[in-house]
VEXDREN-2710 file (C-alpha; in Angstrom, 1 decimal):
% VEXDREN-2710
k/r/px/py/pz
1/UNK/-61.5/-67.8/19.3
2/UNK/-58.2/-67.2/20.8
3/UNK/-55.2/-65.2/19.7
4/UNK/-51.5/-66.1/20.0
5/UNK/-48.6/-64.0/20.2
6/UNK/-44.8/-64.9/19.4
7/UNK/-42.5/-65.6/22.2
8/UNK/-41.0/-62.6/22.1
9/UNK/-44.5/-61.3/23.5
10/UNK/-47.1/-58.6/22.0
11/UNK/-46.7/-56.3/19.2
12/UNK/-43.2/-58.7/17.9
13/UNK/-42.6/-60.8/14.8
14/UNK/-43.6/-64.4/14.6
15/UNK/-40.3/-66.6/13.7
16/UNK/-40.1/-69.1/10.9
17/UNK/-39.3/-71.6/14.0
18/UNK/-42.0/-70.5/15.3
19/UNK/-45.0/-70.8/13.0
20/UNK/-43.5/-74.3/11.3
21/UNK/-44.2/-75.2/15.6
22/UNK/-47.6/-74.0/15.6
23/UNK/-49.8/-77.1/16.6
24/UNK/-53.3/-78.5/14.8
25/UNK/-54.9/-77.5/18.0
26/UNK/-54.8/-74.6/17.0
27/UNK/-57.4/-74.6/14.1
28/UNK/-59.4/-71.3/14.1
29/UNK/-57.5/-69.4/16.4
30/UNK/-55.5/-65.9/15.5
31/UNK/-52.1/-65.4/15.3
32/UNK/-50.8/-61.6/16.2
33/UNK/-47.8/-60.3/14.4
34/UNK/-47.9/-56.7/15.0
35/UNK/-48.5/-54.1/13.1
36/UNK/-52.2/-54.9/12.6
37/UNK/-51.1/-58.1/10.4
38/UNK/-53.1/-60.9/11.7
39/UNK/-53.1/-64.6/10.9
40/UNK/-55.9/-67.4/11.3
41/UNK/-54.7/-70.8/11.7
42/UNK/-55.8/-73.4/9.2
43/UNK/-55.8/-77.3/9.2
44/UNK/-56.2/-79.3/6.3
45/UNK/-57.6/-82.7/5.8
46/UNK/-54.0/-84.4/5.9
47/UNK/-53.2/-82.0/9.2
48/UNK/-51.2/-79.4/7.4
49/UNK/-51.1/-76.5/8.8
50/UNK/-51.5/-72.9/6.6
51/UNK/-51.7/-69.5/7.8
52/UNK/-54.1/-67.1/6.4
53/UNK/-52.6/-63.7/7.0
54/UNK/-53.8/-60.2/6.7
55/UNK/-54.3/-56.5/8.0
56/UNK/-56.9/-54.5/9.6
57/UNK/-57.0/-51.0/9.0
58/UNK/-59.9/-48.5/9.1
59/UNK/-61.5/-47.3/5.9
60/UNK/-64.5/-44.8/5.7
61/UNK/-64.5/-45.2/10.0
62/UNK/-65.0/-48.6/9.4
63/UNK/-62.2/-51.1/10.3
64/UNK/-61.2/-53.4/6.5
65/UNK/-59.2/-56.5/5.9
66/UNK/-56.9/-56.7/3.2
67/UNK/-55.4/-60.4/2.6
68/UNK/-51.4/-60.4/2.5
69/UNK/-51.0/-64.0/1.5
70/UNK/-51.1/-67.6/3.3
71/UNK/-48.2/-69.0/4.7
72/UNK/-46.0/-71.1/4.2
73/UNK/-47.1/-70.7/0.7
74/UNK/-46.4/-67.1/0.6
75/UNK/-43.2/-66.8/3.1
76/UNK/-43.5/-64.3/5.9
77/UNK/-40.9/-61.5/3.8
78/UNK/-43.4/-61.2/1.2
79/UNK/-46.3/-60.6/3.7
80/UNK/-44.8/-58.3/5.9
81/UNK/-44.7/-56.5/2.7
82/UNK/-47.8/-56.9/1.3
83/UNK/-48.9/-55.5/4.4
84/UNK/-46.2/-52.5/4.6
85/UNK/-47.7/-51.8/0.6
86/UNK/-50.8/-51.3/1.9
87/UNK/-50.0/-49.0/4.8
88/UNK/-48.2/-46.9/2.4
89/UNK/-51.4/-46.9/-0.1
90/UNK/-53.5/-46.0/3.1
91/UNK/-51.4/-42.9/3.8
92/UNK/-51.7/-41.8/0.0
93/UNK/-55.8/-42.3/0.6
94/UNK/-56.1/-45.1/-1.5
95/UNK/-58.2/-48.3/-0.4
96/UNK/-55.2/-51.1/-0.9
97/UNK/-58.7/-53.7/-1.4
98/UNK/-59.4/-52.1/-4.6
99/UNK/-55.6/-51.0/-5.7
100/UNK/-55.3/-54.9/-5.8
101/UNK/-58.1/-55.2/-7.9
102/UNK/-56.8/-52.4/-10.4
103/UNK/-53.4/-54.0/-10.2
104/UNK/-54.9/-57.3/-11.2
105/UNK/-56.9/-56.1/-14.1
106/UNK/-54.3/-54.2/-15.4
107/UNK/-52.1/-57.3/-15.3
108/UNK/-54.5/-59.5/-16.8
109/UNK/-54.7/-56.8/-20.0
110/UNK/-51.0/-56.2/-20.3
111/UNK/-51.0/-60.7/-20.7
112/UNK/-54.3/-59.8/-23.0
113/UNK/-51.6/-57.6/-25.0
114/UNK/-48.9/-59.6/-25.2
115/UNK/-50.9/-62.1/-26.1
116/UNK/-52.4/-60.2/-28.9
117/UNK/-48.8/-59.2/-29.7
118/UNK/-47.8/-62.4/-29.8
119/UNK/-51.0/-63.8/-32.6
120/UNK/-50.0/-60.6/-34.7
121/UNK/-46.3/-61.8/-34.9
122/UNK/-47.7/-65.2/-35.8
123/UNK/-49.9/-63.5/-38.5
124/UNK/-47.2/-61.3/-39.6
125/UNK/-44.9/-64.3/-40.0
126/UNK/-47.7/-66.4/-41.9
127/UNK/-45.9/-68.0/-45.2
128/UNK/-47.4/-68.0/-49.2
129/UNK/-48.2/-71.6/-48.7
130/UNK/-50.0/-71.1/-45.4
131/UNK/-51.8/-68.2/-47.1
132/UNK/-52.4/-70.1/-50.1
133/UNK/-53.9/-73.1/-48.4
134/UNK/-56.1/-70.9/-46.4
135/UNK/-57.2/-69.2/-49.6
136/UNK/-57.8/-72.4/-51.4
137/UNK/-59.7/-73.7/-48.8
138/UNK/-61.6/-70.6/-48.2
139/UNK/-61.5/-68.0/-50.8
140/UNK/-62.0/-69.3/-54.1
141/UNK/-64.5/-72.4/-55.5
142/UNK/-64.2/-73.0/-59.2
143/UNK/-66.2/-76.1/-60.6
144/UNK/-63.0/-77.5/-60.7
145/UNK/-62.4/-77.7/-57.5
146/UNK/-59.9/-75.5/-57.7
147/UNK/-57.8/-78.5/-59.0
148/UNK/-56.6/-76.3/-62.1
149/UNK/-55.4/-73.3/-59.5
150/UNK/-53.6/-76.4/-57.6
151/UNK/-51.1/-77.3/-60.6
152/UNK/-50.3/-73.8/-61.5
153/UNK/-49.2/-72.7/-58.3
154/UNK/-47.1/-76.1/-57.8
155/UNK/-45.9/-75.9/-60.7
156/UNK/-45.1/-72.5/-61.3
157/UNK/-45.5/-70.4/-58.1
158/UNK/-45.3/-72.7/-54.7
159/UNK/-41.2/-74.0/-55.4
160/UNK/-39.9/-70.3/-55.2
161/UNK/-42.5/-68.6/-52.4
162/UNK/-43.9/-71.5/-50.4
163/UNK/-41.4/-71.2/-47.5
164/UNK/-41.3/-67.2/-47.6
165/UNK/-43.5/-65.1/-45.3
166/UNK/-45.7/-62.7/-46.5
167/UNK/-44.3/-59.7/-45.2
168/UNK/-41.0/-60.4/-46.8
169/UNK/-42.5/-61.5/-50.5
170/UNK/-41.2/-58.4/-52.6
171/UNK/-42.0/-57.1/-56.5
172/UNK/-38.0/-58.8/-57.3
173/UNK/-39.9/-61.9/-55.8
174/UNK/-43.2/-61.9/-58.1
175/UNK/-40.7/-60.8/-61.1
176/UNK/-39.0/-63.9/-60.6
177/UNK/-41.8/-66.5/-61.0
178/UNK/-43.2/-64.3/-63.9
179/UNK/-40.0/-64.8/-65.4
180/UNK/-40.2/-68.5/-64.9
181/UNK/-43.4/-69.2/-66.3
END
């Protein structure tokens, strides 16, 4: 396996120019853009070429990869700082391998919130004929079929609260279709 270095020569910065030049010969080799940010060269089926990109740096006496993204998905900015992030987390004595993982699970709950957020609204928001259907479907079975329950709430109840949402349905409300019955 061979590595490559920029024009410039060791220990410089890849250009865009540059890596968009970067032949399918190359497939497997490493690409050196200082700073311990290393990328392999990839070939696809259709001969597009991606570079996998990240950064050795020694944890426990050990030397560790973390991944800083693939380019040109990920554009060269973005992994220079990726790999700047996790120098900084090295110097604070934090493995930057499991500060993504953290970073990732804490994402995925803060979605997992919103989320959760987002069905309460939806619950909150629920209207007296949504809560009605549910209960007739679900909460009450009267040899009727609840057919009798059916025409007194059409006909007395459903025209002034079907439309309302629960949370708004006040005592003024219920007084009102006790007044019209």
């Amino acid at each position: 396996m061979m590595t490559h270095y920029p024009k410039a020569g060791k220990g410089k910065k890849w250009t865009i120019k540059e890596l968009n030049s970067i032949p399918a010969e190359w497939k497997g080799h490493s690409i050196s853009d200082g700073e311990g940010l290393s990328g392999e060269v990839r070939v696809s089926k259709n001969n597009d070429i991606s570079i996998r990109f990240k950064y050795a740096f020694k944890w426990q006496g050990k030397v560790a990869w973390f991944a800083c993204g693939t380019y040109p998905e990920t554009d060269m900015l973005s992994i220079r700082k990726n790999r700047d992030e996790a120098k900084s987390t090295i110097a604070q004595g934090i493995d930057p391998r499991a500060k993504k993982k953290v970073d990732k699970e804490l994402a995925q709950q803060e979605m997992l919130a919103v989320l959760a957020e987002a069905e309460e609204a939806k619950r909150q928001n629920l209207t007296f004929l949504a809560m009605f259907n549910e209960w007739i479907a679900n909460g009450v079975a009267r040899q009727d079929g609840n057919q009798e329950i059916k025409r007194l709430f059409g006909k007395d109840v459903l025209p002034m609260l079907a439309d309302k949402p629960i949370k708004d349905i006040t005592e003024s409300h219920i007084r009102d279709v006790y007044r019209g019955v």
